[in-house]
C-alpha positions, 0 to 999 in steps of 0.5 A: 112768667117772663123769660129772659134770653140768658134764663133760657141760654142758661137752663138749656145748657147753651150760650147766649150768643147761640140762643141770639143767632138761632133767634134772628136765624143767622145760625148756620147749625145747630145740634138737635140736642141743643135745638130739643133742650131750648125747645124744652125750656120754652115748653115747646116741642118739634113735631114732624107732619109727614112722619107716616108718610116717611115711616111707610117709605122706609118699611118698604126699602128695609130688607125683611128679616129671614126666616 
């Protein structure tokens, strides 16, 4: 199924206009809510490879609960 850019603006819940800059990547900002539901639409997702790394970081620098 063939998609045009207005089908996918509009099912995301975001302007043709934002959807056209954020394509040339001429969009300065964009909200993760609004960068999750294009990718939705588009059946796509966003995945972070070095989540783990990341995650064991932030362990180390969260104070542990006390007992």
């Amino acid at each position: 199924m063939q998609m045009t850019q207005a089908h996918v603006a509009a099912q995301a819940g975001v302007s043709s206009d934002t959807l056209s800059r954020l394509e040339r990547g001429s969009l300065s900002e964009i909200g993760t809510r609004k960068l999750l539901a294009v990718l939705s639409v588009l059946g796509a997702e966003l995945a972070f490879s070095h989540w783990d790394r990341l995650h064991r970081r932030i362990k180390r620098w969260m104070p542990r609960p006390a007992n």
